[in-house]
N, C-alpha and C positions, 0 to 999 in steps of 0.2 A: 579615506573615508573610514573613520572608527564603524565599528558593527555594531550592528542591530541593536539600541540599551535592552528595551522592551522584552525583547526575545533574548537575550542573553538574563535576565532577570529574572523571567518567567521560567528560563531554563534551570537557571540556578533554583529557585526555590523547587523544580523539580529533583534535583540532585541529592537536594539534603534529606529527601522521602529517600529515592534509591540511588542510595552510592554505589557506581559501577565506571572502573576506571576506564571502559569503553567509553561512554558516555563523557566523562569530563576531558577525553582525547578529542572527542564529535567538537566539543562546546566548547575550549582553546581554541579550535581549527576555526568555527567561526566568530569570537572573539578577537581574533586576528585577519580575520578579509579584510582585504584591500586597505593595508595598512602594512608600516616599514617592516612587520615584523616576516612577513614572505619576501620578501625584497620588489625592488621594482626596474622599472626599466624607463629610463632618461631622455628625451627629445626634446632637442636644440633645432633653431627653427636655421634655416640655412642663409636666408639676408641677412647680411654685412649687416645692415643697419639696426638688424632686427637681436638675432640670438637671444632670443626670449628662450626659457628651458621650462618642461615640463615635464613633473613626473607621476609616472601610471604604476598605481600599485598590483602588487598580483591578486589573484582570488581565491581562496580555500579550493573550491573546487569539489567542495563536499556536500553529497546529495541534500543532506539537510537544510544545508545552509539557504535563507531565505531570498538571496540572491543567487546564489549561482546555483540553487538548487532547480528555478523557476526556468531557467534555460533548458536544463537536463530533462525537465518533466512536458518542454513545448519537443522537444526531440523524440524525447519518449512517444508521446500521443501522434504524433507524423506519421511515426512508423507503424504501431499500430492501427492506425486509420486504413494504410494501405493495407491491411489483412484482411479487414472486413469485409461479411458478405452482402451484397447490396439487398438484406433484409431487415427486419425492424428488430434492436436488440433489448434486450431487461436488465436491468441493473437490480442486482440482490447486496444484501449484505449480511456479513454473519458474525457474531461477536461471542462474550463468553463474560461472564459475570466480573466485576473489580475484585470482588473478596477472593478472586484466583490470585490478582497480581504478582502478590509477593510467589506462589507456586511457579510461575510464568518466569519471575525475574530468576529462577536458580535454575530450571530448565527448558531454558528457552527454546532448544533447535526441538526437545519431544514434543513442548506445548504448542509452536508456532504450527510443526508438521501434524498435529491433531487437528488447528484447525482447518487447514488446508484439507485434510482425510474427511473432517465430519461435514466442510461444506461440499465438498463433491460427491459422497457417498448422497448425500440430501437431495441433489439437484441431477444428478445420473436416475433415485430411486424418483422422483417424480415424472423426468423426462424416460422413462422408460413403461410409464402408464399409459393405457391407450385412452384414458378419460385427458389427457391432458397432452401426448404426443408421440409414444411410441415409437420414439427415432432416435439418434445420439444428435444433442447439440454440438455448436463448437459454444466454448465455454473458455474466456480471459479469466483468471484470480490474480490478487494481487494484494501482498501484507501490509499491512498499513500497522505500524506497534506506536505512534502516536496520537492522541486528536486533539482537533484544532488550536484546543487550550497549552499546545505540547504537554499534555498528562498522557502518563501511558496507557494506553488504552487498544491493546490489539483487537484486530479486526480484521475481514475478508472481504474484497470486496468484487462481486464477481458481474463481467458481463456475460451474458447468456444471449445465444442468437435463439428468436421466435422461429426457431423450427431446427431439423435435423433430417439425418442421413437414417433410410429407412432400413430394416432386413432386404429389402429388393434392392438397395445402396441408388435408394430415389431421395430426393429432396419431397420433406414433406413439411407444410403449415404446420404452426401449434396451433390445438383448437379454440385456446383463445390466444389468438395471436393478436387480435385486435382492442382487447382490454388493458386496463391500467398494470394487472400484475398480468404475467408468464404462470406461474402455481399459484393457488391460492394459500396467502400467508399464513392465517389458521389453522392451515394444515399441514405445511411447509415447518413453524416455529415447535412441535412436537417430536417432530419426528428427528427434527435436527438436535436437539435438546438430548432425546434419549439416546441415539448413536453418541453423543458430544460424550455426557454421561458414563452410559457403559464403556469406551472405549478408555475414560480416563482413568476411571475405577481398573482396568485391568494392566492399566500403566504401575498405577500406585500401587497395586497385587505385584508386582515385577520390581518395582522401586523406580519405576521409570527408565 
């Protein structure tokens, strides 16, 4: 089974933006799923009358890849399932302007780990309000540096449990634990904005 045109198309025209020989490593590897170029492995049927032969190619095996990726990602979520508290959780997200990109694509591990600092600093400072919940949540993040379109596009994407572990280390409700957001976004998108901000600014003061 040749790979994905679509996706390999889409990829490319992403590549010719930014050429990063990581990248054209990712996008050969699936270029080549399940095709002779991994090799494969041969079954021959065992009746005499039969010996029909079949061959099963291998798989990249690489998270991206839109096949063998989707396996990795039903695994992923398994295990994470079993962590959860049997409480009601919120899904945030937190991103960072395109006209960074090109900043992003030359220092990736300082810009990736900024967003990771500015979304939790964001959502520790809210979840430590007593208008809102006054407890430590448990809190999943997780990078996402593509979107859907595979354009790059970094992002945070965090789930947050509706409540937390008190100063008395009680379990306690968010006070709106029953509403559509956890924090109120209009007041959440400022405040993350300016930590995101300041904290970059004193990157690029340092050289990063």
């Amino acid at each position: 089974m040749p790979g994905n045109p679509a996706t390999i198309a889409a990829t490319n025209a992403e590549l010719e933006t930014n050429d990063c020989a990581g990248s054209h490593a990712v996008l050969s590897r699936i270029e080549r799923c399940r095709t002779a170029g991994f090799g494969y492995h041969a079954y021959r049927c065992t009746d005499s009358d039969c010996g029909a032969m079949q061959y099963v190619y291998h798989s990249c095996r690489n998270r991206h890849c839109p096949h063998c990726g989707n396996s990795k990602k039903e695994e992923w979520i398994e295990a994470r399932m079993k962590e959860l508290l049997p409480v009601k959780y919120y899904h945030a997200v937190f991103t960072m302007p395109h006209q960074l990109n090109s900043l992003v694509l030359g220092n990736r591990i300082a810009m990736f780990n900024l967003l990771f600092d500015a979304s939790s600093y964001t959502l520790m400072k809210f979840a430590g309000d007593e208008k809102y919940l006054a407890a430590q949540p448990g809190i999943i993040s997780v990078l996402h540096t593509w979107g859907q379109q595979l354009s790059f596009h970094p992002h945070i994407h965090s789930i947050v449990s509706g409540g937390g572990i008190d100063n008395n280390k009680h379990w306690k409700d968010a006070v709106k634990a029953k509403h559509k957001f956890l924090f109120p976004p209009k007041a959440v998108q400022p405040v993350y904005r300016a930590y995101f901000l300041k904290q970059l600014q004193q990157q690029i003061d340092r050289a990063l």
